[in-house]
matplotlib code that plots the C-alpha trace (Angstrom):
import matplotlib.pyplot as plt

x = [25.3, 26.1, 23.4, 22.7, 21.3, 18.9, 21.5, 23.1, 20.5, 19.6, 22.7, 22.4, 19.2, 20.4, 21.3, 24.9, 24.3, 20.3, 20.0, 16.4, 15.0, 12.7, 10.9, 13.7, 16.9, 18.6, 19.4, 21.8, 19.6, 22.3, 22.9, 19.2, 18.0, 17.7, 16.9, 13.2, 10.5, 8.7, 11.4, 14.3, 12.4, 9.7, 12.8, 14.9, 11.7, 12.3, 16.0, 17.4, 13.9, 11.6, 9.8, 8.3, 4.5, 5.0, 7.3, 4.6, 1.9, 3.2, 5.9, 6.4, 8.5, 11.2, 11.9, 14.3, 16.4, 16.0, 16.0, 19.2, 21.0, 22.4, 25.3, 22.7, 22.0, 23.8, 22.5, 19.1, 17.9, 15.2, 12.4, 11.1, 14.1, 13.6, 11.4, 8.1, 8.0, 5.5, 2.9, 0.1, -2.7, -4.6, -8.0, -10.9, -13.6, -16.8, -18.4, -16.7, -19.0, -20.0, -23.3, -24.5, -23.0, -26.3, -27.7, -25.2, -27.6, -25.4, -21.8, -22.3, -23.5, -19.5, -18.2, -20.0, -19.3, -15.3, -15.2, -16.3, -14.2, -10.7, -8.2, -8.0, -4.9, -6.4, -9.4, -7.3, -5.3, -8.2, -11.1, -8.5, -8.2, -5.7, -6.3, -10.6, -11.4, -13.1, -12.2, -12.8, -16.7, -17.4, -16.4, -19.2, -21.2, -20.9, -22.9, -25.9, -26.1, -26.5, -29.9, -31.7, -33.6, -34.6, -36.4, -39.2, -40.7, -37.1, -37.4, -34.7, -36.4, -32.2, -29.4, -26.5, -23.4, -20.4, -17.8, -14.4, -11.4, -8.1, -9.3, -10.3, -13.7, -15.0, -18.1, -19.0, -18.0, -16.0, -12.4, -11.1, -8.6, -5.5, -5.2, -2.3, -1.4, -4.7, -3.5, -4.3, -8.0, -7.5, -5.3, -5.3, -5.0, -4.8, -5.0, -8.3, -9.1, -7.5, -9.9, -13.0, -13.4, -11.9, -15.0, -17.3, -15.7, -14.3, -10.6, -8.3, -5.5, -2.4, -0.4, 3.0, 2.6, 1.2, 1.2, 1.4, 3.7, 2.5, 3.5, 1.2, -1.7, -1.3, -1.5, -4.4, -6.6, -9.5, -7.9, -4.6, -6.6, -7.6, -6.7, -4.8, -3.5, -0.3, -0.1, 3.2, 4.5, 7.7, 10.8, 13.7, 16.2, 14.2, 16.1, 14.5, 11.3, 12.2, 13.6, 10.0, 8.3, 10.3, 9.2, 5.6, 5.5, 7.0, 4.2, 1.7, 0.4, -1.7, -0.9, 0.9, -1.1, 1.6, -0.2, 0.8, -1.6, 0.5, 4.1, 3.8, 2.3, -1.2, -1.1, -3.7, -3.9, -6.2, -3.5, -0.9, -2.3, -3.5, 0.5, 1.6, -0.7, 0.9, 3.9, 3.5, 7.2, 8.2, 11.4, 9.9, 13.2, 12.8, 9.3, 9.9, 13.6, 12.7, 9.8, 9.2, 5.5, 4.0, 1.4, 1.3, 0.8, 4.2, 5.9, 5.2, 5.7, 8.4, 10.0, 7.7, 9.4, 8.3, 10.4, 8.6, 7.2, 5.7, 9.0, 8.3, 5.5, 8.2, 10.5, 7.3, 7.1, 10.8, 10.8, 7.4, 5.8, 2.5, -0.4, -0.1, -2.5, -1.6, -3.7, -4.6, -5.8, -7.3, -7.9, -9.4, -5.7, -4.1, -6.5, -6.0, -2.1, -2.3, -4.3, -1.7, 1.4, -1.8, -1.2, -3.5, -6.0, -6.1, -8.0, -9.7, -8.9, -7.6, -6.4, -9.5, -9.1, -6.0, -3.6, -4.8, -7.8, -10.1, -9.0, -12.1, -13.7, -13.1, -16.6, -16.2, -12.7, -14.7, -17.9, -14.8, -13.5, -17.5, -17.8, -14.4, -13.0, -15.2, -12.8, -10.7, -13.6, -14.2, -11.2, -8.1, -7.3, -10.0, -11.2, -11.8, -13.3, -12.5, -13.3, -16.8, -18.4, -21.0, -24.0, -25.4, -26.3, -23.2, -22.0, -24.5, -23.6, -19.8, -20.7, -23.2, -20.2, -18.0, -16.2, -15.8, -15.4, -14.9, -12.4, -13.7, -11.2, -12.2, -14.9, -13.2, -11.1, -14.4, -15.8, -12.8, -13.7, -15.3, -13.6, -15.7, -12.7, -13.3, -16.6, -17.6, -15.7, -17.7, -20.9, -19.8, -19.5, -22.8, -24.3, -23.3, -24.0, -27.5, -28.2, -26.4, -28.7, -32.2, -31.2, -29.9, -33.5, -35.2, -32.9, -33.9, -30.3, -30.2, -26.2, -23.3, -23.1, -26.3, -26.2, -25.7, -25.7, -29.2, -30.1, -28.6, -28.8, -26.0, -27.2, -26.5, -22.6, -22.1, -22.1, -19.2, -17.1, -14.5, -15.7, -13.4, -10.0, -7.3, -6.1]
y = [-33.0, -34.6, -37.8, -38.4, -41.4, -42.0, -43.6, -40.3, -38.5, -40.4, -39.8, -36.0, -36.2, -33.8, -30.4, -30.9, -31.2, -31.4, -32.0, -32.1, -33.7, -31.5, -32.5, -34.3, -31.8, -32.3, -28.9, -28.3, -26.2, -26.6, -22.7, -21.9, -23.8, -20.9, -18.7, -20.4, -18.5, -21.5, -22.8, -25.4, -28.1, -28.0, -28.5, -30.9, -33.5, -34.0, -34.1, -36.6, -37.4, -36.4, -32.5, -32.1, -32.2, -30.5, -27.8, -27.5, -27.1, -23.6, -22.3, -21.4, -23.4, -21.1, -19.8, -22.7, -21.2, -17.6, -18.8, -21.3, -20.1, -22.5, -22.9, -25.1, -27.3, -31.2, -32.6, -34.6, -37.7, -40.1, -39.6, -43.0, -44.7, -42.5, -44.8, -43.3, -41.7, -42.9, -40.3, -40.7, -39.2, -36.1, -37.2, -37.0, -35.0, -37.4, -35.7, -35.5, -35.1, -31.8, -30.6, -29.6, -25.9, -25.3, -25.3, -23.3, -19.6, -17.4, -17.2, -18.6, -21.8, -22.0, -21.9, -24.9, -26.9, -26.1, -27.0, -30.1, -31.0, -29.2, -31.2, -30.0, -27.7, -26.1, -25.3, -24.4, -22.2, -20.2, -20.0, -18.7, -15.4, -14.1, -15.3, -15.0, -14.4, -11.7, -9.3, -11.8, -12.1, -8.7, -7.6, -9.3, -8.2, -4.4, -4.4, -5.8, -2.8, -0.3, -0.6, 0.5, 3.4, 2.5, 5.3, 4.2, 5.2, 5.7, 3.6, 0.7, -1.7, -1.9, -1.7, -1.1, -2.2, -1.0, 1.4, 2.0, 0.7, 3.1, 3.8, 0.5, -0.9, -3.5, -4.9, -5.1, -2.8, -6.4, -7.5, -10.7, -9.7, -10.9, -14.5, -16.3, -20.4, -21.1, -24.6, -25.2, -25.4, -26.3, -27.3, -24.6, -22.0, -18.6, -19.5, -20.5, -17.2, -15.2, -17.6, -16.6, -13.1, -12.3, -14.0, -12.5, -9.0, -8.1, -7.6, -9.4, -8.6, -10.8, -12.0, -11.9, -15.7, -16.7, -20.3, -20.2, -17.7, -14.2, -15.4, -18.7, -16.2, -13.7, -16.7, -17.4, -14.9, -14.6, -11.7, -9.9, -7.0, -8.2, -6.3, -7.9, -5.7, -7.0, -7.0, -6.4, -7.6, -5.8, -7.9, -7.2, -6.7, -4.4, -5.1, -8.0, -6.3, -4.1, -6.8, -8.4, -5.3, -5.1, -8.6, -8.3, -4.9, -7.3, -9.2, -7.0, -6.1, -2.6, -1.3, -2.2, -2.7, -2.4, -4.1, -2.4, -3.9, -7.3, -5.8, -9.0, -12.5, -12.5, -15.3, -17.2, -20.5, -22.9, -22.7, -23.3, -25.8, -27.6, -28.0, -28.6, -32.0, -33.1, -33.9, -36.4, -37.4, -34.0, -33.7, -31.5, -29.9, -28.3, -27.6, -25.1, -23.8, -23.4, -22.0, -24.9, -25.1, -22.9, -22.1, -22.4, -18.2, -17.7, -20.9, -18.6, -14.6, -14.8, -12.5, -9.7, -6.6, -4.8, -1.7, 0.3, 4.2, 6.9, 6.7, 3.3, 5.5, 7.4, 4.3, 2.8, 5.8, 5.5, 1.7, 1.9, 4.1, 2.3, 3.2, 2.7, 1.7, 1.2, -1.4, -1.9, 1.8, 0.9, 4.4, 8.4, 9.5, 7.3, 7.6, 11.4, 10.5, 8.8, 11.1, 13.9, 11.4, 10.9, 7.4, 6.4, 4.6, 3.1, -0.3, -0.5, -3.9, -5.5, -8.3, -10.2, -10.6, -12.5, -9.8, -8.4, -9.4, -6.5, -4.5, -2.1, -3.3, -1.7, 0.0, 1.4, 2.7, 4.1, 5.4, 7.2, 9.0, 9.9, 11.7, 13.1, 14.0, 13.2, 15.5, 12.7, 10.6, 10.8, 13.7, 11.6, 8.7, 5.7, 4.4, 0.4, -2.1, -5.3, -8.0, -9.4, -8.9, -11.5, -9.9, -7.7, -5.2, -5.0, -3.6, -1.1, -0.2, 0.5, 2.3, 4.7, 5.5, 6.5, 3.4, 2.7, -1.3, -4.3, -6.6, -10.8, -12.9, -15.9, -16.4, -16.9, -19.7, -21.5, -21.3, -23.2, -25.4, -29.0, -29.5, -26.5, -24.3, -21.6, -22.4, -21.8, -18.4, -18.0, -19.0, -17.3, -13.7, -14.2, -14.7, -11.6, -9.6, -10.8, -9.7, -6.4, -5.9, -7.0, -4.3, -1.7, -1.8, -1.9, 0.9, 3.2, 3.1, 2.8, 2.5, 2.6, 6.6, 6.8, 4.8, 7.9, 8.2, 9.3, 5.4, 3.9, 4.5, 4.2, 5.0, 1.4, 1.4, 4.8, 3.7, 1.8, 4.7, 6.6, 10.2, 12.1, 12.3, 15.1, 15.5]
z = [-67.4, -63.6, -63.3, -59.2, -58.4, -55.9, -53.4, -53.6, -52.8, -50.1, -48.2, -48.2, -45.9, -42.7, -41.7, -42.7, -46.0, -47.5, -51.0, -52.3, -55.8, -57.4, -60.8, -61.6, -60.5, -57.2, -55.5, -52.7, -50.2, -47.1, -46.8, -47.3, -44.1, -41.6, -44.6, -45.2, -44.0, -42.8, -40.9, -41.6, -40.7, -43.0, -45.3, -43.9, -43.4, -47.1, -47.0, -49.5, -50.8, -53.7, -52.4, -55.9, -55.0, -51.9, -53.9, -56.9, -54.4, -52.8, -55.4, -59.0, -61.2, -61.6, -57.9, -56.8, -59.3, -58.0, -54.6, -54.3, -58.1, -60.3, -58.3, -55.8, -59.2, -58.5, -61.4, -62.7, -61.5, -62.5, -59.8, -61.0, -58.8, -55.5, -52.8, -52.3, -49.1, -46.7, -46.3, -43.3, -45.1, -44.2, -42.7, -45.6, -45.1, -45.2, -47.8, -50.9, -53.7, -54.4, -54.5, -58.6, -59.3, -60.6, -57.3, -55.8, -55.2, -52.5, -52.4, -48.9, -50.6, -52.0, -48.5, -47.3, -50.3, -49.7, -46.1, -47.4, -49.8, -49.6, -47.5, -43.9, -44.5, -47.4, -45.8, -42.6, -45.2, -46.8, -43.9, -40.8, -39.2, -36.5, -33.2, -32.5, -35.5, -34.5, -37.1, -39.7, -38.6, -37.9, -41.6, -42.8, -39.8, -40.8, -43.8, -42.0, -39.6, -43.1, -44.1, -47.5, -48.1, -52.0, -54.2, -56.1, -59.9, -61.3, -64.5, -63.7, -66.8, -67.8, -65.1, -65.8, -63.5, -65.1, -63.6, -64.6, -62.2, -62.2, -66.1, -67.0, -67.8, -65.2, -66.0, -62.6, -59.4, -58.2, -58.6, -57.2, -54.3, -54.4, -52.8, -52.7, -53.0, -55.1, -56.2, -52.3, -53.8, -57.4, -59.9, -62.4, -59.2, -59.9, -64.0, -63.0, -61.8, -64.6, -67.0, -65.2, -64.8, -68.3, -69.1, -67.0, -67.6, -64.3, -63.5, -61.2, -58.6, -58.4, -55.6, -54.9, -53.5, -56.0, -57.2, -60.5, -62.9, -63.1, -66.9, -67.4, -65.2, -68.5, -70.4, -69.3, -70.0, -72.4, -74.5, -74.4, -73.4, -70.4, -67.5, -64.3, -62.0, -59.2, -55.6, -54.2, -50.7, -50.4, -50.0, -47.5, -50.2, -52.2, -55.2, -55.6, -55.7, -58.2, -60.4, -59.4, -60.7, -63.6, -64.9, -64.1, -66.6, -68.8, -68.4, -69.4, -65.9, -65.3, -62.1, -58.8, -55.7, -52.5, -49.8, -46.2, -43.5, -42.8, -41.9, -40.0, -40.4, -38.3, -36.0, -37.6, -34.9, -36.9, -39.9, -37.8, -35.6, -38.8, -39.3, -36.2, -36.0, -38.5, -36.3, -33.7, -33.0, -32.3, -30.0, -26.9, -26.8, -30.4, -29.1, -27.2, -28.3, -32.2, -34.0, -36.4, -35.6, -38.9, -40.6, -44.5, -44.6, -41.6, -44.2, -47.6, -46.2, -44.1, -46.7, -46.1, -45.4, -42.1, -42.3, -44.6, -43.9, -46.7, -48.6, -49.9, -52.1, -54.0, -54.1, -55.8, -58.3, -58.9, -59.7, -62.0, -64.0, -63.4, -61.5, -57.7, -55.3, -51.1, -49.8, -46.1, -45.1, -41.7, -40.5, -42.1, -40.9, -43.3, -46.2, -46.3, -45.8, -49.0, -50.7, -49.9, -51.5, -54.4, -55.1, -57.3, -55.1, -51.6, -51.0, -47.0, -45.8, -42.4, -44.6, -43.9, -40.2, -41.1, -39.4, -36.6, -34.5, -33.6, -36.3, -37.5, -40.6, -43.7, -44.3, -40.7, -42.4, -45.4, -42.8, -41.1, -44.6, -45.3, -41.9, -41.8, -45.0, -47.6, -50.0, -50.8, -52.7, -56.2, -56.6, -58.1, -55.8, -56.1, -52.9, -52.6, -50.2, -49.1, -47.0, -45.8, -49.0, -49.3, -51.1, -54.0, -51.4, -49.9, -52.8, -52.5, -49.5, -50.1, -53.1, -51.7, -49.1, -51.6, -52.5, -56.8, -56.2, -53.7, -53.6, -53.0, -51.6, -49.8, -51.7, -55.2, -53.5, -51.8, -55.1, -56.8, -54.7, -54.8, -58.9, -59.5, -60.5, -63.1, -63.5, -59.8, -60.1, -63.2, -61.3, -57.6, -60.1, -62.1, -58.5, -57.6, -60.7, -60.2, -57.1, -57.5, -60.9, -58.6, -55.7, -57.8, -59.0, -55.7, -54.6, -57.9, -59.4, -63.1, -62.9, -60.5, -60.5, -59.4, -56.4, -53.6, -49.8, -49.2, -50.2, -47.4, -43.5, -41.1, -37.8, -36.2, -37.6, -36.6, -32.9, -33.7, -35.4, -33.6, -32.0, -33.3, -35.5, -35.7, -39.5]

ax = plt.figure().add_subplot(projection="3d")
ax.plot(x, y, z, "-o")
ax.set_aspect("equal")
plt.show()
């Protein structure tokens, strides 16, 4: 096996030829420049030098290999002998203890503890939205224009908040939505995740960009019965989704969940200004002629395949026998669309005001689908929500409009926040459960099914729907 030493490596530091060191095997990534979805610089400013922390912090083990092939492969070297690169490091928040996790209360609590402590391009990463961020606000906003109309004297001494998600038992109406690059916030990443709500009974939702193996997730779960489910972005060369989608059935996962909302990266300005600060000696020409200037979500999707229509659904059913749920339904045209191709379930999402700015929130989407074609809920294709979910009652509220369960992004991240890790996803979940339990009682539902419409009122959000829709 071919030994390079670190004066070797040294030499190959430019766009000519740009050899990298990565946990101790040098790869050839010269053809691959222009390929990376982040841009070439982001590679070449660790030409010739050690990229394994910045490599381990966005990618899996494995996908050099898949990426480059082991034609790329130079040989090993002992990382001890590279020179430490000199880093200028990213400004420290001033408060970096976290607060107990006992006396985190809200899931809002989690958010404040993570602007705290995650570095600036974490927290950059996680709390952005496209443009004004307008979409990402008013998500949240919508639930606070439904108001309760609770029933009284229904005996709710035990409530129960079980439902069933595509067949499986959840123990709550909540998965965690699929968010990408976890080790941003924590360590153990997604692993973290996988740990938590196996042990607090709920299910969670995979992402393609994941940072850790879909593998050492599955790994990581409390029981081999534990159900994870897998969100695919498709890839320009579809094959390689398949071959994607083959491994992850390997894996054990239940169901594919083809997210459609972000054809295109949202232009998200505080993660990308959060990189481009980071380079002070910029050349003005490259400025302006290149666009090296990314974000960490343009640096990890650029792969994202933007050419898809309603064929992609029978391609799905072609490559996978497993259930399959479309997720980024932003309108009642395209929810009864995917009803008619009966997919399996459809999730209502903008991507979290990380797309496009102004998009409608989802439980506008879902108020749309109660008023115009309320057929489609509760007959064979599940409906879900997600995005701005903050609160027990805002659970209500999508389930009394039809939805079975709500997706929580963000918040599991802010959560692992801090050191908290699994145990603050253990903690943001039981939050939730509690106050979903209190209200259900208040409201006069013993369970999930008996949560209906009549217990909420929608006058407010209403003004905010679209008059009318042609179907």
């Amino acid at each position: 096996m071919t030994t390079v030493d670190a004066a070797e490596l040294a030499k190959h530091n430019s766009r000519d030829s740009c050899w990298l060191a990565i946990h101790g095997e040098v790869w050839d990534a010269t053809n691959f420049l222009e390929q990376h979805p982040g841009g070439s610089n982001l590679i070449l400013k660790l030409a010739g030098k050690n990229a394994s922390d910045e490599y381990e912090l966005f990618h899996n083990p494995e996908l050099v290999r898949d990426t480059l092939g082991s034609s790329a492969r130079k040989g090993t070297i002992d990382i001890s002998t590279i020179p430490k690169m000199d880093r200028k490091p990213e400004p420290q928040s001033e408060a970096k203890m976290s607060p107990p996790l006992s006396s985190m209360l809200s899931v809002n609590d989690f958010e404040n503890v993570g602007e705290k402590t995650m570095t600036p391009t974490a927290w950059a990463y996680v709390s952005s939205g496209a443009d004004d961020e307008i979409s990402m606000r008013e998500n949240a906003r919508a639930y606070r224009k439904v108001t309760l109309r609770g029933r009284i004297l229904r005996k709710v001494g035990k409530v129960d908040c079980s439902t069933t998600i595509l067949g499986h038992f959840s123990a709550l109406p909540i998965y965690t939505s699929p968010v990408g690059l976890a080790k941003l916030v924590h360590p153990s990443g997604e692993c973290a995740i996988a740990a938590a709500v196996g042990k607090e009974g709920c299910i969670q939702v995979v992402n393609t960009v994941s940072s850790m193996s879909i593998e050492d997730i599955m790994d990581a779960r409390v029981s081999e019965n534990q159900i994870v489910f897998w969100q695919l972005y498709a890839d320009k060369n579809l094959e390689k989704s398949r071959a994607f989608i083959e491994r992850v059935e390997r894996a054990g996962v239940a169901a594919i969940w083809l997210t459609v909302d972000s054809p295109v990266v949202g232009n998200r300005e505080r993660d990308e200004r959060s990189k481009s600060m980071v380079d002070i000696e910029e050349k003005l020409e490259e400025a302006v002629e290149t666009s090296q200037c990314v974000g960490i979500a343009k640096a990890n999707t650029g792969f994202i395949n933007a050419d898809l229509d309603w064929d992609m659904v029978d391609w799905l059913r072609n490559a996978t026998k497993l259930p399959i749920v479309i997720k980024g339904i932003q309108s009642v045209e395209d929810a009864v669309t995917a009803f008619d191709h009966r997919v399996n379930g459809i999730v209502l999402s903008n991507h979290g005001g990380r797309s496009q700015d102004t998009a409608q929130p989802p439980l506008i989407t879902l108020l749309e689908i109660d008023r115009y074609a309320p057929y489609i809920l509760g007959k064979h294709m599940q409906v879900f929500v997600d995005g701005g979910v903050r609160r027990g009652t805002d659970i209500i509220k999508a389930l009394a409009l039809g939805a079975t369960a709500v997706g929580i992004g963000r918040p599991v991240l802010f959560s692992m926040s801090g050191g908290y890790g699994e145990h603050g996803i253990r903690r943001m979940v039981q939050i939730l459960r509690n106050e979903l339990q209190t209200n259900m009682a208040f409201i006069g539902a013993r369970n999930v099914r008996d949560i209906e419409r009549s217990m909420i009122n929608t006058r407010k959000l209403e003004r905010n729907m679209v008059g009318s829709v042609k179907l």
